[in-house]
Each structure stands twice: as C-alpha cells, then as structure tokens.
C-alpha positions in Angstrom: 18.9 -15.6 5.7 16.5 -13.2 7.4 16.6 -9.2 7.3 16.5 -7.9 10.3 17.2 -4.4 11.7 19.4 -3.4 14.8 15.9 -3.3 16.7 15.4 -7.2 15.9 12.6 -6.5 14.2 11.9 -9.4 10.8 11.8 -8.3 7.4 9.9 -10.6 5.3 7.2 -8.5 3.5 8.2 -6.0 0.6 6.3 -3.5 -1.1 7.8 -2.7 -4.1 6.6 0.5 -6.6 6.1 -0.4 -9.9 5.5 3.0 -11.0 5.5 6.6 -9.3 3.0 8.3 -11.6 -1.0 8.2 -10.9 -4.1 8.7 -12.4 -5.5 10.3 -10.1 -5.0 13.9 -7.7 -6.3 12.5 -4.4 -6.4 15.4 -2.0 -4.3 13.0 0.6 -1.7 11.9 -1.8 -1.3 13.3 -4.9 -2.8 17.1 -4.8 -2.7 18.8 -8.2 -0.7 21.5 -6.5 1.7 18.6 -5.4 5.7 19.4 -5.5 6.9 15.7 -6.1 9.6 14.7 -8.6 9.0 12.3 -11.0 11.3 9.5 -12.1 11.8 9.4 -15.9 10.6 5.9 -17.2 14.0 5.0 -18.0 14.8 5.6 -14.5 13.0 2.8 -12.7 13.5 -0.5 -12.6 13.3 -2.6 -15.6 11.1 -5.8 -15.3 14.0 -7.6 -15.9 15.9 -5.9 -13.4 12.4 -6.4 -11.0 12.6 -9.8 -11.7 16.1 -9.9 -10.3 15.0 -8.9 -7.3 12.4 -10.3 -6.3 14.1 -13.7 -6.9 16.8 -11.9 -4.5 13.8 -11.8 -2.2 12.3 -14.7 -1.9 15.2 -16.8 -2.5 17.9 -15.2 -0.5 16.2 -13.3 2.1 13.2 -14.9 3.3 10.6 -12.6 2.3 7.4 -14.0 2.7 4.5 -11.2 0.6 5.5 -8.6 -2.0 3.2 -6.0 -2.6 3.4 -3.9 -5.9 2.0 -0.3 -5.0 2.8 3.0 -7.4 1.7 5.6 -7.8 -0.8 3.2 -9.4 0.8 0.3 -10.7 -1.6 -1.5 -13.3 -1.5 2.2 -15.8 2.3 1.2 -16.5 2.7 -0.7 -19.8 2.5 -4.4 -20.3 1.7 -4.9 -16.2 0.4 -8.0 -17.5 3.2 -9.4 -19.2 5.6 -8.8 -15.6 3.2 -10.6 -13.6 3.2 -13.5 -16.0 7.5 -13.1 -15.8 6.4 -13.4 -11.7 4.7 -16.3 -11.8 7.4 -18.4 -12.7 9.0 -17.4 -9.5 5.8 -18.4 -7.5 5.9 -21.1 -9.1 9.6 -21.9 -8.0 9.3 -20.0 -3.9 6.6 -19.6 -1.2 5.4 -16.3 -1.0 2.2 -14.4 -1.8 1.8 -11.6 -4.0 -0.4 -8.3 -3.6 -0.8 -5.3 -5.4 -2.3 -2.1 -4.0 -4.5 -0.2 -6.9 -6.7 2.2 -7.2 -9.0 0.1 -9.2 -9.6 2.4 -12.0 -8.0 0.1 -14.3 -8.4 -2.8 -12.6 -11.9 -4.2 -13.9 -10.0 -5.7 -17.5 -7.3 -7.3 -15.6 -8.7 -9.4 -13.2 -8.8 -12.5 -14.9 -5.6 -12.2 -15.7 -4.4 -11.6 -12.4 -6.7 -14.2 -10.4 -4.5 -16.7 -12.8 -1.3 -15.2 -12.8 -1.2 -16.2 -8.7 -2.5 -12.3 -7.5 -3.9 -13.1 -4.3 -4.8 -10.1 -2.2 -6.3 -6.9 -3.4 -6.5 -3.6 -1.9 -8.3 -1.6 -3.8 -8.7 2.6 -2.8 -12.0 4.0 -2.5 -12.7 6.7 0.1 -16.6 8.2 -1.0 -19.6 6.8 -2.0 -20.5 9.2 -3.4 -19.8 10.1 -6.9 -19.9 13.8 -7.1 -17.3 13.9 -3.8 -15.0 11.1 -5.4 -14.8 13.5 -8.0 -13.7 16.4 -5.7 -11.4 13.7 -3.9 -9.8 12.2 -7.2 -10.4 15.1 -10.0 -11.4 12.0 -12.3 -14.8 10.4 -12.7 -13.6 6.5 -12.3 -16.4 6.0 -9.3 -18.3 3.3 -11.6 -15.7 2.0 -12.8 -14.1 1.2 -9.5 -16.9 0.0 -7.5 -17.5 -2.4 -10.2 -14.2 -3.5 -10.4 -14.7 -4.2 -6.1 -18.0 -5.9 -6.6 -15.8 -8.5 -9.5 -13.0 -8.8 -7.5 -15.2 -10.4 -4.4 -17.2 -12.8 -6.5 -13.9 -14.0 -8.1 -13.1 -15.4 -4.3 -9.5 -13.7 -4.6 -8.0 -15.1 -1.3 -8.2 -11.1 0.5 -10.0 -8.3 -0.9 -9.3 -4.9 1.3 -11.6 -1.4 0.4 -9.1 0.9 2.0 -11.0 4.8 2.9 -8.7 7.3 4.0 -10.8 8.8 6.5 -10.6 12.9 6.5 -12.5 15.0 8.9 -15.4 17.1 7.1 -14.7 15.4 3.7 -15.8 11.5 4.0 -16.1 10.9 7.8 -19.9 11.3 7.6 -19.8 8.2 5.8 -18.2 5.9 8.1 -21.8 3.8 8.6 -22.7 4.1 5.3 -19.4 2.0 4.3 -20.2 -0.7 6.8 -23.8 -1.0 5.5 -23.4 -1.1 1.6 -20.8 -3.1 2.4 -22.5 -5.3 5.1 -22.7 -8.3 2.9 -19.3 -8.5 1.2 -17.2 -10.8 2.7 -13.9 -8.3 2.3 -12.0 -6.2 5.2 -12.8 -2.1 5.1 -10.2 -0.5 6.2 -10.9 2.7 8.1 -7.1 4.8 7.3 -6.2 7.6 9.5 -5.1 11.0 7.7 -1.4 11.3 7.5 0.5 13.8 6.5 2.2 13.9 3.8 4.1 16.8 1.3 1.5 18.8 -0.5 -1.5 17.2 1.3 -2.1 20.6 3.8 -2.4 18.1 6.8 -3.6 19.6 10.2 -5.8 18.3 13.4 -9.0 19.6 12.0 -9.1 17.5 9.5 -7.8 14.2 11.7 -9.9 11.7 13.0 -8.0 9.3 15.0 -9.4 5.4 14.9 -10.8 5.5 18.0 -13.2 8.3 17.0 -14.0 6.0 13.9 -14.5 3.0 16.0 -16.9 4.7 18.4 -18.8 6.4 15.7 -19.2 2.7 13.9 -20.4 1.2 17.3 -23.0 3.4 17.7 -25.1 1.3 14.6 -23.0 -1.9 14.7 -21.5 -4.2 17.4 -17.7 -5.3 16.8 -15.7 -8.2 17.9 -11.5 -8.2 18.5 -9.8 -10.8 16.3 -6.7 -11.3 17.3 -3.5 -11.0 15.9 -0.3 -11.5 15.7 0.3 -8.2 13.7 -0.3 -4.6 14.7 -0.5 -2.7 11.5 -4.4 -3.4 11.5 -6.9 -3.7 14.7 -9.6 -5.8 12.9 -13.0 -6.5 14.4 -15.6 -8.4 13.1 -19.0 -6.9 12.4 -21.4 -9.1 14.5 -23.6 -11.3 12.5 -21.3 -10.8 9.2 -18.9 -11.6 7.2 -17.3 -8.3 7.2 -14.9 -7.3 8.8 -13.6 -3.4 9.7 -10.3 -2.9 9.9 -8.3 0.9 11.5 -4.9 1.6 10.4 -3.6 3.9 13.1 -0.8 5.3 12.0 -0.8 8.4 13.3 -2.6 7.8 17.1 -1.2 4.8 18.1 1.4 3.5 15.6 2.6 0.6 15.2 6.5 0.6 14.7 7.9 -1.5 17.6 6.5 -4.5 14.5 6.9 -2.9 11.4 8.0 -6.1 9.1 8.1 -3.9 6.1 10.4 -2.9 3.5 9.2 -0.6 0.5 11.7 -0.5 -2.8 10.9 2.8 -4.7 9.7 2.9 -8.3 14.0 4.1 -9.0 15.4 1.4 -6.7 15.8 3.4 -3.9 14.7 1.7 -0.3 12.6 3.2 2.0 12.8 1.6 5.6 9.8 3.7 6.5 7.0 5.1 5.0 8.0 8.5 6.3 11.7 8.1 5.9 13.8 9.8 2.8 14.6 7.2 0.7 18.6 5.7 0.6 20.9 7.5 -1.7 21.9 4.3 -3.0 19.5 2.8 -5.8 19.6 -0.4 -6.4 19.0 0.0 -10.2 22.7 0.0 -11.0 23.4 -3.0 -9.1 20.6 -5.0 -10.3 20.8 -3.5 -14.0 25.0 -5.2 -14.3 24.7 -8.8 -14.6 28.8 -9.0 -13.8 27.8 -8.2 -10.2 26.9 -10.8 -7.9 23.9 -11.2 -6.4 25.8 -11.1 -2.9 26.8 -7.6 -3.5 22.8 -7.1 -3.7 21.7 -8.6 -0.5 24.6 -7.2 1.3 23.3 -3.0 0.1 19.5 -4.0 1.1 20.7 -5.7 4.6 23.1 -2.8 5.6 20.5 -0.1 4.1 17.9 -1.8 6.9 20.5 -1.5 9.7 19.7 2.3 9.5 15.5 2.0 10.2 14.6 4.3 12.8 12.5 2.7 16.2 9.5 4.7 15.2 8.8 7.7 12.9 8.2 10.6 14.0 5.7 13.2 15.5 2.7 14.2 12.9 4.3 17.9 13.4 7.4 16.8 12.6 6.2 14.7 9.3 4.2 17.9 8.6 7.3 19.8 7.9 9.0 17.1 5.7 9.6 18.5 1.9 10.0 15.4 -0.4 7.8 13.2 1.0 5.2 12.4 -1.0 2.8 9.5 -0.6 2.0 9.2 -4.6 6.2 9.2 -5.3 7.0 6.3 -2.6 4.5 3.9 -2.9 2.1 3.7 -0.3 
C-alpha cells in the first residue's frame, strides 16, 4: 500500500525528528532570540513507540528512506541504543536510513553508525571559517565538525552531503572556496537557498537564489547536469572530479509538483510540508496504546496526507508565519 496525496504525488521517504532541541543558535534556524516551543521529553515519541512506526512504514506503507533530523538528533540520550533497535527492522525490510546532523557530536559515533546500517549523511556546515561559524552557530564546534566530515568520507559511507545554507553578506563569499577545499572529496555540497523561517529575520537582501550561486561557481569551475529523476536537488558534476555541487532551490524555483516527502515531528505530529503547521492530531497516543491496531495508524497518516497543499507558499507569505520554526520541525 502506497501513500499518496490527492495530487498523485508518492510517499515513500519520511523524515522523522528524533528530537526538537539543538546545540546550536544558527542565525537561519535556531536564533537565540527564537520564539519556538519546546516539547517536554516526555512528550515525544518513545523509541519504542518510534520503533512502532517505522515498522508501520516500511512494512505497511511502502516507504522506501527514513531520515532522522532534530533539532539535532545524535545529543538525545542513548541515540545509539535506537539505531541498534532499527537495525533489526533493516534487517527484516528494504529501505535506507539517513540522519541529518550537525556533526558536532558526530565524530564518536560513526563507527557505530557505519555498522548499525546508517548509510547517508548530511552533515551542516555553512563557513569555513572558524571565527564566522562562531557568529553563525554561537558555539565553537568548527574542528570538531570538519573532522567529523573528513572521517565520515574515508569510512566510504554510501552518501556523504556538506549542506551550506547560503546567506547573502554572511557566507556567500565563500561559495568557491567550498568547491576548492572540497575539490577532492568524493561527497555532494549542497549549496541551500535562505528560507524563511520564524525568528530567522528573512528578507531579499540577504537571499541568493541558486542561480546566482551557480553562476558565481562557474566563473572558477566548469559543471556538468546529471540527471535525475528527482527535483529536490539540481546536481552537476565538477569537471575533472569527483565532486559533485548540488542547489536546493526552495525558494526560486521549488520543487513541489514531486515532493515524495513526509516529516513526523519530534511529538508525533505530521508535517505534509516543511512550511505547513503541523496536524493537530499526534500520533503519540495512537502508537503509545498497544490495544489499538496498527490499521487505525496507517488510516490517521494516509488521511492526514490527503490534506498536503500543491505547493507552499510565497516567501512573503512564509515570512509572516508565527510557529514555524525550522529547529522545532525537523529540517
């Protein structure tokens, strides 16, 4: 059984929150100044009660890639221990698992993860330069994730992603510089237009859309098109390289009409967008009561979908949302 929305569009990749707290106060998602609730950790999901859906997932439903995002997932306790409980269903179902970190505490659990069946990375880091990822973050983790990128590629992880949230007069001066420290890594940059978000003070000035990044890159390297059957990522190679560039446009050219994605809050709650408020129902309760079928559980997630909008609005309008913060949702 597939999930799929009233546009026809196919569910089959889920990223699921593991926690909606961060280490860090990026300017772009979590400002210090930010306005976001937090979930109490009783409030989200058990790994028992995570366990019980993902098997929903994969065995139910089709889904083909979970992601586990946060906040920043691998600072919640015993991380390890729930992807060992996962890998019993990898064992059992076909479908790949990613997590989405920061990588400040990544560096200590990636032997663990490379055996735990962890096969795609994407790992946040928007400077090289230390004293601005300080001004970007409000922590000094720069060593500790750059190393924790430089293991993560020789450990031949099956994807490894840098993703840079590019933000006019903050780190788009160092567009070329990523591609050239870089220029030997056999990973995928992603280039990540600004998006706004609550708290984050978005406006044009500080947006560069990823054609302006494209050109810029061009003018020191020469890109090929791969093609693709998804949108979500134009990815070029950088001639003569491994490396490959990748620009998320979310913002300038978006990519809705093949969105394939379905996010699960921290709490339970689904998110059909990215943008979108998340559904007053939580699936915590359901998933929590072992007396209730697992019917009643697919049915909630499958009519929640029907309600996924064709495409998400204007950057204005997302400008004006209140509770809509990136750090909260998982990314």
């Amino acid at each position: 059984m597939k999930l799929v929305d009233n546009f026809n569009r196919i569910h089959d990749y889920v990223r699921i929150s593991l926690i909606d707290k961060c280490n860090l106060n990026c300017i772009y998602c979590n400002p210090s100044n930010s306005i976001a609730r937090f979930e109490a950790n009783k409030s989200i999901l058990t790994y028992e009660e995570l366990f019980r859906l993902i098997k929903i997932l994969v065995r139910d439903l089709e889904v083909k890639k979970i992601r586990f995002t946060g906040g920043e997932p691998l600072i919640r306790k015993d991380v390890i221990k729930f992807f060992e409980m996962i890998l019993s269903l990898k064992n059992q179902y076909v479908f790949e698992i990613g997590i989405t970190t920061n990588g400040t505490f990544l560096l200590d659990k990636l032997d663990s993860l490379n055996n735990l069946g962890v096969e795609r990375l994407n790992i946040s880091l928007d400077t090289l330069n230390k004293t601005k990822f300080i001004a970007i973050t409000s922590k000094d983790y720069f060593d500790e994730t750059l190393t924790a990128i430089q293991k993560a590629v020789s450990m031949k992880f099956k994807s490894v992603k840098v993703n840079m949230v590019v933000i006019k007069n903050i780190n788009d001066d160092e567009l070329n510089e990523f591609v050239e420290f870089f220029i030997s890594y056999p990973i995928t940059l992603r280039f990540i237009e600004y998006m706004p978000f609550t708290g984050n003070h978005w406006d044009d000035s500080k947006f560069l859309s990823w054609k302006e990044m494209k050109n810029r890159i061009e003018e020191k390297s020469s890109l090929t098109e791969i093609q693709s059957d998804g949108k979500v990522s134009k990815n070029y190679f950088v001639d003569g390289t491994n490396l490959k560039v990748g620009f998320i446009s979310s913002i300038s050219d978006h990519f809705c009409d093949s969105c394939n994605r379905l996010r699960i809050t921290a709490a339970g709650q689904i998110k059909n967008c990215l943008f979108s408020n998340p559904s007053e129902l939580s699936l915590k309760s359901l998933l929590a009561d072992e007396t209730i079928p697992d019917e009643r559980i697919i049915e909630s997630i499958e009519n929640s979908l029907q309600s996924k909008w064709f495409k998400h609005p204007s950057a204005d309008e997302l400008s004006k949302l209140n509770q809509n913060n990136m750090m909260s949702i998982g990314g």
